[in-house]
C-alpha positions in Angstrom: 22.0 22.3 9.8 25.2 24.3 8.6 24.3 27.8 8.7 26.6 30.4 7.2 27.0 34.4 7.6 27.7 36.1 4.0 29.2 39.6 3.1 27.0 42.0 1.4 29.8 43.7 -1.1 27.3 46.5 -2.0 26.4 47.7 1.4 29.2 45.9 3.7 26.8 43.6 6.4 26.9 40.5 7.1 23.6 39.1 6.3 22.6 35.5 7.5 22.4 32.7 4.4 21.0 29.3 5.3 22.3 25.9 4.2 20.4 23.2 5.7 21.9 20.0 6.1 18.4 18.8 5.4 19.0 19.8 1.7 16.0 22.0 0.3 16.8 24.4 -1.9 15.7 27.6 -1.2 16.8 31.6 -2.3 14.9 34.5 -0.2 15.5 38.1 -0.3 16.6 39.7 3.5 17.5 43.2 3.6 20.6 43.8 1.8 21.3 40.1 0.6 19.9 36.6 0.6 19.0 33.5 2.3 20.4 30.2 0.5 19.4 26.9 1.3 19.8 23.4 0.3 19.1 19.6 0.5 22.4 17.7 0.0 22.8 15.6 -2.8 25.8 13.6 -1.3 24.4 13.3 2.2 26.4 10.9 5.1 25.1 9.6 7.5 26.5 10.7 11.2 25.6 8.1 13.6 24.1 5.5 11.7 23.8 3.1 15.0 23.0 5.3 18.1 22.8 9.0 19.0 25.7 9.3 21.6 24.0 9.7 25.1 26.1 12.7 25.6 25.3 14.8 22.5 23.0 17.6 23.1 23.9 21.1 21.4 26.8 20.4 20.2 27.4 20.6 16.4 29.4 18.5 13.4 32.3 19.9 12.0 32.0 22.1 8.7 32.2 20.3 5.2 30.7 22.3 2.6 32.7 20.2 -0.3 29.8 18.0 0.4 27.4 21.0 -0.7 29.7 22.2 -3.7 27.4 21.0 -6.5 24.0 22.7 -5.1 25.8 25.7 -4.6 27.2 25.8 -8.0 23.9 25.4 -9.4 22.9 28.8 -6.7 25.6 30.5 -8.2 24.6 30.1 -11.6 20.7 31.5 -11.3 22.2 33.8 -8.7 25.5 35.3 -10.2 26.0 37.8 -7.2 26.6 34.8 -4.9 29.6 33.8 -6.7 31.1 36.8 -5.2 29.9 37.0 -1.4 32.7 35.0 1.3 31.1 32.4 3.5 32.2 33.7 7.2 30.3 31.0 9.3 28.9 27.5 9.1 27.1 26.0 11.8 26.4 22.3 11.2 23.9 19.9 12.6 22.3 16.4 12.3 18.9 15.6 11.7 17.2 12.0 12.1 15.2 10.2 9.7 13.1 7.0 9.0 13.7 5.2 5.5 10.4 7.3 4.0 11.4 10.4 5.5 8.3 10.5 7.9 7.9 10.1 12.1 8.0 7.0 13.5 5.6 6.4 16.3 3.8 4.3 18.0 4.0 1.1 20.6 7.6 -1.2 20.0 7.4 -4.4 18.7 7.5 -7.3 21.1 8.3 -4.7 24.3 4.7 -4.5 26.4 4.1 -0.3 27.7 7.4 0.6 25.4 6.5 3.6 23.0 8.5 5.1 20.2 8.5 8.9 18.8 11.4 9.6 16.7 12.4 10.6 13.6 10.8 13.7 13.9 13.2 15.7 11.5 11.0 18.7 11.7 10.8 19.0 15.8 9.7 22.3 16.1 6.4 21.7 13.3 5.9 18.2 14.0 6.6 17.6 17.3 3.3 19.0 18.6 1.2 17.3 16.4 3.3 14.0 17.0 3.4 14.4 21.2 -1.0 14.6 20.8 -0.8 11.6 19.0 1.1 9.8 21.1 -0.6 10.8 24.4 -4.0 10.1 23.1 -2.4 6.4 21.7 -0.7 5.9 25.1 -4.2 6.7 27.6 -7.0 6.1 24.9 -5.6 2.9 22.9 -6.1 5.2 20.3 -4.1 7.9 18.1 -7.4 9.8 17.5 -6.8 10.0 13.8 -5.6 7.8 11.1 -1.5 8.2 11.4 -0.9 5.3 9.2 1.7 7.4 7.6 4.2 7.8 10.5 2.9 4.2 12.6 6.0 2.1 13.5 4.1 -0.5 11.7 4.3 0.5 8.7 7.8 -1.7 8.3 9.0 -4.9 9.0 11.8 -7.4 10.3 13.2 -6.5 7.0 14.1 -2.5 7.5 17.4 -3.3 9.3 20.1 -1.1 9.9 21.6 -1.4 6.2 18.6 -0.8 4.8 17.3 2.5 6.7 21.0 3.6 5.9 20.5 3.1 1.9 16.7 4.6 2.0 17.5 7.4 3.9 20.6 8.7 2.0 18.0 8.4 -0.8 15.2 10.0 0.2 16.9 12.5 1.7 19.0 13.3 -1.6 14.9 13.6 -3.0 13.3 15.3 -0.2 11.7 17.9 -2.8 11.8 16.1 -6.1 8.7 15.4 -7.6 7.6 11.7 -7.3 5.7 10.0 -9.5 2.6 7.4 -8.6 4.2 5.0 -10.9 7.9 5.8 -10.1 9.9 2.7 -8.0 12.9 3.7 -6.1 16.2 1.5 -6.3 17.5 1.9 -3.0 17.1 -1.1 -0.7 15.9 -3.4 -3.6 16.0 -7.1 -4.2 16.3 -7.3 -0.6 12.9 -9.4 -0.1 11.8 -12.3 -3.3 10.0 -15.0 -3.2 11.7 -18.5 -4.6 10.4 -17.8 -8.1 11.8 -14.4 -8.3 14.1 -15.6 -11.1 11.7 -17.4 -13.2 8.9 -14.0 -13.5 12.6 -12.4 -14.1 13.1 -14.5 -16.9 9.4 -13.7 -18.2 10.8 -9.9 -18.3 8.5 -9.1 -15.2 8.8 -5.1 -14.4 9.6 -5.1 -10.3 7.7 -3.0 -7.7 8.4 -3.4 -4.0 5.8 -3.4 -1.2 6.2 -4.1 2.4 9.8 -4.9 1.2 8.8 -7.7 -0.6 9.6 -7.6 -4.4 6.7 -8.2 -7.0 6.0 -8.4 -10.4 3.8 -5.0 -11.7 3.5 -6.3 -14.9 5.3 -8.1 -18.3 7.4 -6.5 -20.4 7.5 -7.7 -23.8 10.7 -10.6 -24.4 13.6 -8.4 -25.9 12.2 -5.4 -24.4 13.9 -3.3 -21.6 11.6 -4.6 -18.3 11.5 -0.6 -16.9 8.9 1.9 -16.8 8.9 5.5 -17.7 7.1 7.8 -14.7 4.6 10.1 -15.6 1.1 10.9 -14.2 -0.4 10.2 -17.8 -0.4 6.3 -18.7 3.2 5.0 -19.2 4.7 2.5 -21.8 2.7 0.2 -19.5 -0.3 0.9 -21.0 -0.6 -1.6 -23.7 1.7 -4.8 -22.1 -1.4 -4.5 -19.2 -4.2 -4.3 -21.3 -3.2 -7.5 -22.5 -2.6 -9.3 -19.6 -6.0 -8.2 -18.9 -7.5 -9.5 -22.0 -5.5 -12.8 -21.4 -6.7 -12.9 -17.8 -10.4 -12.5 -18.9 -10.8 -14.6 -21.9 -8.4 -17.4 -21.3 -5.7 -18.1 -18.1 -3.9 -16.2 -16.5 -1.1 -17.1 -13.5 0.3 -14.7 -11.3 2.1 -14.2 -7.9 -0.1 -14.1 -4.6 2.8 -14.3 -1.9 2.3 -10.7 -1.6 -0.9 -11.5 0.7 -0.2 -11.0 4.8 -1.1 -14.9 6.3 -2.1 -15.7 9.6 -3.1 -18.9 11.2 -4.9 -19.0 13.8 -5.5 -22.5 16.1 -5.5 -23.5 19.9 -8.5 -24.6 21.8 -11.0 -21.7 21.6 -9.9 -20.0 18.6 -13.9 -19.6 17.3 -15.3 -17.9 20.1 -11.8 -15.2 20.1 -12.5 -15.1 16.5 -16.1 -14.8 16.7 -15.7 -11.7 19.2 -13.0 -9.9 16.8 -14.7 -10.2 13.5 -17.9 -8.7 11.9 -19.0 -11.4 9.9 -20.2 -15.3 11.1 -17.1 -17.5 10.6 -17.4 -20.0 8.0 -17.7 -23.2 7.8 -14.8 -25.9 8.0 -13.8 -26.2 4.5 -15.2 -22.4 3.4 -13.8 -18.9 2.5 -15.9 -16.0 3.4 -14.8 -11.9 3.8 -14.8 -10.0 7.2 -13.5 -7.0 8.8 -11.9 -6.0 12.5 -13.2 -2.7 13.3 -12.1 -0.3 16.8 -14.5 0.2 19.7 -16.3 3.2 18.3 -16.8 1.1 15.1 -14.2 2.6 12.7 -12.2 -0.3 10.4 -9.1 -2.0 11.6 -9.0 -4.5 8.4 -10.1 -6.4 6.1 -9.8 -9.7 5.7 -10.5 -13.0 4.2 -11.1 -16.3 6.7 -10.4 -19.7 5.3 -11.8 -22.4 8.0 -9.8 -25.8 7.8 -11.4 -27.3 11.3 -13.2 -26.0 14.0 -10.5 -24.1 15.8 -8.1 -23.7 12.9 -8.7 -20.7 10.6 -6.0 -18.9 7.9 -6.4 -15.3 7.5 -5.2 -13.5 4.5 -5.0 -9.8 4.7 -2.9 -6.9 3.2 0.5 -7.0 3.2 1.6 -3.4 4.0 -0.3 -4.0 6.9 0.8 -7.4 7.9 2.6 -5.4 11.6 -0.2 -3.2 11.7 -2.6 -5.8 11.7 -0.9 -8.5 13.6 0.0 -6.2 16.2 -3.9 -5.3 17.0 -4.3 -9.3 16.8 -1.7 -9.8 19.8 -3.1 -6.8 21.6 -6.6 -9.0 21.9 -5.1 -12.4 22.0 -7.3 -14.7 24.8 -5.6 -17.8 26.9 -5.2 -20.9 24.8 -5.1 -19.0 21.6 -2.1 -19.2 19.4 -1.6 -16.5 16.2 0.9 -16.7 13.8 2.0 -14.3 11.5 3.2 -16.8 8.5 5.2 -14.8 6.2 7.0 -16.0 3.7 6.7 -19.6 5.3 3.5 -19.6 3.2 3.7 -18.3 -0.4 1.4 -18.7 -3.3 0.3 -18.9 -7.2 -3.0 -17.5 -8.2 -4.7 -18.9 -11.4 -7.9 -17.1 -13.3 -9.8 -16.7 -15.9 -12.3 -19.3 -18.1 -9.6 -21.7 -18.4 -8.1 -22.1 -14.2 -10.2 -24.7 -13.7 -9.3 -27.2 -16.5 -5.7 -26.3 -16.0 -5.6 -27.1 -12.0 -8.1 -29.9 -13.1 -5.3 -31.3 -15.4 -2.4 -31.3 -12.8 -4.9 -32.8 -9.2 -6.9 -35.6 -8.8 -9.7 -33.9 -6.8 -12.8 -33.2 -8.5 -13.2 -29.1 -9.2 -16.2 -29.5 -10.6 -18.5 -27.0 -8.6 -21.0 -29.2 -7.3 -17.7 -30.7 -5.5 -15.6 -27.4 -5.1 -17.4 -24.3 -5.1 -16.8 -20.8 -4.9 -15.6 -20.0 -1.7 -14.2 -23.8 -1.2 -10.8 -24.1 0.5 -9.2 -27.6 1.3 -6.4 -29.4 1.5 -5.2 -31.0 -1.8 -2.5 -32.1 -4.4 -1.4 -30.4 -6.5 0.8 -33.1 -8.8 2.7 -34.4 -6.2 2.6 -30.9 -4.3 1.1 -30.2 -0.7 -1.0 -27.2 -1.4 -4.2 -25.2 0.5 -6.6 -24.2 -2.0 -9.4 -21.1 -1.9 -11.4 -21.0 -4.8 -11.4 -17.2 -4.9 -9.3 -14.4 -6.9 -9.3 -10.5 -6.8 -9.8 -10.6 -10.5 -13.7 -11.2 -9.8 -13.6 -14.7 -12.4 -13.1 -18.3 -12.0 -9.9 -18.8 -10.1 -8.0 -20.2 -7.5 -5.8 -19.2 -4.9 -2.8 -21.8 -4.2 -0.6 -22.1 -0.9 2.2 -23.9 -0.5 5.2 -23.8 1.7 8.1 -21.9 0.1 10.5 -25.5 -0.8 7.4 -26.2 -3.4 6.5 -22.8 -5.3 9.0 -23.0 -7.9 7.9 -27.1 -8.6 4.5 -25.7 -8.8 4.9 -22.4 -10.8 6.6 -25.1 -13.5 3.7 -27.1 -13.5 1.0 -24.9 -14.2 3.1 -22.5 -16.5 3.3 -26.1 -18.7 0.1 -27.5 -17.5 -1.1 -24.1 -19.0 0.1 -23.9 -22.2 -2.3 -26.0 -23.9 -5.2 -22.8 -22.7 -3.3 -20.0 -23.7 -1.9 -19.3 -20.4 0.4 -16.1 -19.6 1.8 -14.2 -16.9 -0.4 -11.1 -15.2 1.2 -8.4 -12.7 -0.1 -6.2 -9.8 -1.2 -3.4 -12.5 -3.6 -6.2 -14.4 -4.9 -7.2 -10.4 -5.6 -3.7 -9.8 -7.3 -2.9 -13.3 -9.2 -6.2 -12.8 -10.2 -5.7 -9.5 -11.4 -2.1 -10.4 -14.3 -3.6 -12.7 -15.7 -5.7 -10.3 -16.2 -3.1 -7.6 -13.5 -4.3 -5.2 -12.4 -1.9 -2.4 -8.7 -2.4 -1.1 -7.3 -1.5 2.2 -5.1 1.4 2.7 -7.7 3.2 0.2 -11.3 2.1 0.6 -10.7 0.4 3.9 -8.8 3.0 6.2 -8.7 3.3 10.4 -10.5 6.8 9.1 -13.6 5.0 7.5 -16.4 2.5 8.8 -17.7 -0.3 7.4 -21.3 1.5 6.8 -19.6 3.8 4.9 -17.4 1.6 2.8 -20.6 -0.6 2.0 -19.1 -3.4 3.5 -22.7 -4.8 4.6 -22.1 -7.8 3.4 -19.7 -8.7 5.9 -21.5 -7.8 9.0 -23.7 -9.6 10.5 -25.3 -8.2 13.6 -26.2 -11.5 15.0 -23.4 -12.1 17.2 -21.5 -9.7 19.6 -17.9 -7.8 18.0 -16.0 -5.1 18.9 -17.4 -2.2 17.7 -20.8 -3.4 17.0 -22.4 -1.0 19.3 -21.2 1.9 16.6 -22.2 0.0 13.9 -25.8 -0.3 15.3 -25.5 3.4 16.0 -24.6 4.7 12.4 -27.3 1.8 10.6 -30.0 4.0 12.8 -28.9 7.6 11.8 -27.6 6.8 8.4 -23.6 7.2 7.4 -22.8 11.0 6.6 -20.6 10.1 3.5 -20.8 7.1 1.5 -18.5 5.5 -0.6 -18.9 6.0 -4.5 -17.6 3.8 -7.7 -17.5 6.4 -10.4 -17.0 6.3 -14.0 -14.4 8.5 -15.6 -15.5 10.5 -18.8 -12.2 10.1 -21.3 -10.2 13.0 -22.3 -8.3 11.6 -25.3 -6.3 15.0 -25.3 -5.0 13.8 -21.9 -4.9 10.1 -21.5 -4.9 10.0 -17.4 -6.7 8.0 -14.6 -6.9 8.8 -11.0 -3.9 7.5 -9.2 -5.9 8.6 -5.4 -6.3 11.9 -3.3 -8.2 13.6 -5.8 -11.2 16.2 -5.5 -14.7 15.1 -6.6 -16.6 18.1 -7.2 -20.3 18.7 -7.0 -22.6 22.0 -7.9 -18.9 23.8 -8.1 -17.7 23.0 -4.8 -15.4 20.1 -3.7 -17.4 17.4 -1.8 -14.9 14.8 -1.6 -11.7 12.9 -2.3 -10.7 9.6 -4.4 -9.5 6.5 -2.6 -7.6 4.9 -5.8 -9.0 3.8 -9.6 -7.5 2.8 -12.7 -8.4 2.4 -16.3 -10.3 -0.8 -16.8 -8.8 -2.2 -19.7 -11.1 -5.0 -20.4 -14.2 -2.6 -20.4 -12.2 0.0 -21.6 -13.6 2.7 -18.8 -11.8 4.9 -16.4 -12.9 4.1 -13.1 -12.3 5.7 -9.1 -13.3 5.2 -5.6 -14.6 8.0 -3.4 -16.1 9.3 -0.8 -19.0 11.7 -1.1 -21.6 13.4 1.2 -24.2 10.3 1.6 -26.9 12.5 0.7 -25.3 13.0 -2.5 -24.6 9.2 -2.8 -27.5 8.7 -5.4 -26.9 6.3 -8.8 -26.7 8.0 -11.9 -25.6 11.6 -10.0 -22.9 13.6 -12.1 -19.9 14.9 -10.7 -16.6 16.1 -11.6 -12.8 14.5 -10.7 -10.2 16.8 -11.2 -6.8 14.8 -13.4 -4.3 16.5 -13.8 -6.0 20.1 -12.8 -8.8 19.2 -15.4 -12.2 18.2 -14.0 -13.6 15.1 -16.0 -17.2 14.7 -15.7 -18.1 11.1 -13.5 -20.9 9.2 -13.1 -22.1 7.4 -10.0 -22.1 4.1 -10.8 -24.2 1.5 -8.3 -22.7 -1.7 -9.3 -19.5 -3.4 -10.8 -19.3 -2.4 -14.9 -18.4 -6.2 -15.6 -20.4 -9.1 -14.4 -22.6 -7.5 -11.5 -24.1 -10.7 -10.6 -21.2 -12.3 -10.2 -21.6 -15.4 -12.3 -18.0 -15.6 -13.8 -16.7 -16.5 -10.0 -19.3 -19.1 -9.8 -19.6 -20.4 -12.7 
């Protein structure tokens, strides 16, 4: 932090004017002259590597060339300060993680070895940050859900170089406004899949997650493949309503490497399994959904569990919180037991819509037809000449499979199906279709629906527990069937304002009777049924089908209707079919 003394020419003191090294902004009035302060545009890093052991209090030499153009922009909104001499600069490093928050929690790989740093704001986090961490370090738990600043919320990938790049960059941001649909360039193209050229060559518009690039949707061929930011709907509007369309009325192909993978194997890998998860494991050769939930019953994840023999299970999960996830995995892992967090060593192709089966059909020799692979069927097959897993599931909620092969084979079999495909009108779909799709058939996702914060009573996850076998956490969930949950979560449809085309992006208030009664989790405009949609939690009481409330967009509150099941194929037929 450089702070500097300035010269009051009116009345002669020397008044004290801040300029952070931290970069905000900032002009306040004190006594006879002003404060100034200022988030650096043109940061440097100080000690990229290592804090020196023997650096305490001392301080970085001046270098206010570095500050130059925020102060020129001071001096023009604030004239007089062109005029007062800088006497003093005091100038000191902060520290910082790539997103700008803490980073705490247990170290990877190093048992009883805890991490708190990168608290840039010592004095107002580190309270906050030193409860957290006790409570972690004697309860196993945090105490709250601190996904935010959790070690895990990065990978293998965040090296060095990278934290360098993201840092300078959200640094140089710290008080910008940023968008829900906005990507930062900074530390891109770091993480792609094999066929990250081919959904290039289809124009695909990039979004990273978890590191990993992936296609958000397709822009149209001789188009710039970019995104304006906004909170309204962007020029992505109409390229996604398509894919959509495309997706529900004939084929649609898109990436699924963005999934976290785990296999799990080794001579009592049933009964461990068994213990950890809610629902009854499937059986060999069958998909089913299940969550991990903590001792007093709130959810760890979500996840699906394809069987291939009696002890050898795949779990797929969410990426983002593939170290998150895995690490509460090793934390419980039993003698005999091996878990493997697959990573890109598994990477995969998704195919929906009315026409997936007769284009996998076209390209295999094993029969799809559903009285031979149903819904929730995974196996071992062929895909042309291909080694491939694959679940007969999708998140779009139709007819669809998932396909898994190891990474030497995905651009072979992206080739084949994109010309097995053509024949049924196939096309490319993105991460903004998924998440449109996925909003019409009522499908929670972690990190919004499914939080450490929630359980699974309230996220009406009762389909995946089953109270006939012992879990961790089942004891809660007994607890809170018998009482009743206190908030429940709601699927809520959006009244339209057409002066103001904007969904929910998350975070929102849900009103009720006037007052705020709750928050969205995420939504989207569903294209295909043309409805604005949300997820939210309410006061269970209130929880009733067909109640109104209001969702503030945009400082406007839309009226919203409690919906009690998905607006497009509630039955679920189109999955089974």
């Amino acid at each position: 932090m450089a702070e500097v003394a300035e010269y009051n020419a009116a009345t002669g003191n020397e008044l004290p004017m801040g300029l952070d090294f931290d970069g905000e902004l900032y002009i306040r009035q004190e006594g006879g002259g002003m404060l100034l302060g200022t988030y650096e545009q043109a940061c440097v890093p100080w000690s990229p590597r290592e804090t020196p052991w023997t650096f305490d209090q001392q301080l970085l030499a001046p270098d206010l060339d570095r500050l130059a153009p925020s102060l020129e922009i001071a001096f023009k909104h604030y004239p007089a300060l062109a005029d007062v001499g800088i006497k003093k600069v005091i100038n000191g490093p902060f520290t910082f993680a790539p997103d700008g928050n803490p980073l705490v929690g247990p170290v990877p790989g190093v048992r009883n070895c805890w991490v708190a740093c990168a608290v840039m704001a010592g004095l107002s986090q580190g309270g906050g940050v030193g409860l957290t961490l006790a409570r972690w370090m004697v309860d196993g738990d945090p105490g709250e859900d601190i996904w935010a600043m959790d070690v895990a919320r990065f990978g293998n990938w965040a090296s060095l170089a990278y934290t360098n790049a993201k840092v300078r960059e959200s640094y140089s941001r710290r008080f910008r406004i940023t968008f829900p649909n906005e990507e930062l360039p900074a530390g891109r193209e770091l993480h792609t899949t094999p066929i990250y050229d081919r959904l290039t060559a289809h124009n695909a518009v990039w979004g990273a997650s978890f590191g990993l690039e992936h296609p958000l949707w397709f822009q149209q061929p001789g188009e710039e493949p970019r995104e304006d930011v906004t909170f309204r709907r962007s020029n992505a509007y109409r390229a996604v309503a398509e894919e959509c369309t495309m997706v529900r009325e004939r084929v649609g192909l898109t990436e699924c490497s963005n999934f976290a993978k785990y296999r799990v194997t080794g001579a009592g890998s049933a009964g461990w399994l068994q213990r950890l998860l809610t629902n009854r494991l499937p059986r060999p050769g069958r998909i089913n959904l299940t969550a991990a939930l903590a001792p007093n019953g709130h959810i760890v994840g979500e996840f699906s569990v394809a069987r291939v023999g009696t002890d050898d299970f795949f779990l797929f999960g969410s990426h983002v919180a593939e170290a998150h996830h895995s690490r509460w995995f090793f934390g419980h892992l039993a003698d005999g037991v091996r878990f493997d967090v697959l990573g890109l060593s598994l990477v995969g192709l998704s195919l929906a819509g009315p026409g997936a089966r007769d284009v996998l059909q076209s390209v295999t020799d094993a029969s799809l037809a559903t009285e031979n692979y149903p819904f929730m069927t995974f196996r071992r097959i062929d895909v042309g000449m291909i080694p491939a897993y694959v679940g007969r599931m999708t998140y779009t909620g139709d007819l669809g499979y998932e396909i898994w092969v190891a990474p030497e084979y995905q651009r072979a079999l992206f080739d084949l199906l994109w010309q097995a495909g053509k024949p049924y009108g196939i096309g490319l779909f993105g991460f903004r279709a998924l998440m449109s799709l996925r909003m019409e058939k009522m499908f929670g996702t972690w990190a919004r629906e499914y939080r450490p914060v929630y359980t699974p009573v309230e996220a009406r996850m009762h389909r995946s527990l089953k109270l006939d076998h012992d879990f961790i956490g089942r004891a809660a969930v007994e607890a809170e069937l018998a009482r009743g949950p206190a908030r429940t979560l709601g699927y809520f449809d959006i009244a339209p304002d057409p002066a103001e085309p904007a969904d929910v992006v998350g975070d929102e208030p849900i009103w009720h009777g006037g007052a705020v009664v709750g928050w969205v989790t995420s939504g989207a405009y569903a294209h295909y049924s043309r409805r604005s949609l949300a997820f939210g939690y309410v006061p269970s009481e209130l929880a009733v089908p067909g109640a109104m409330f209001e969702v503030e967009i945009i400082g406007q509150r839309r009226p919203a209707r409690l919906l009690p099941e998905p607006v497009l194929d509630p039955a679920g037929h189109r999955m089974r079919v």
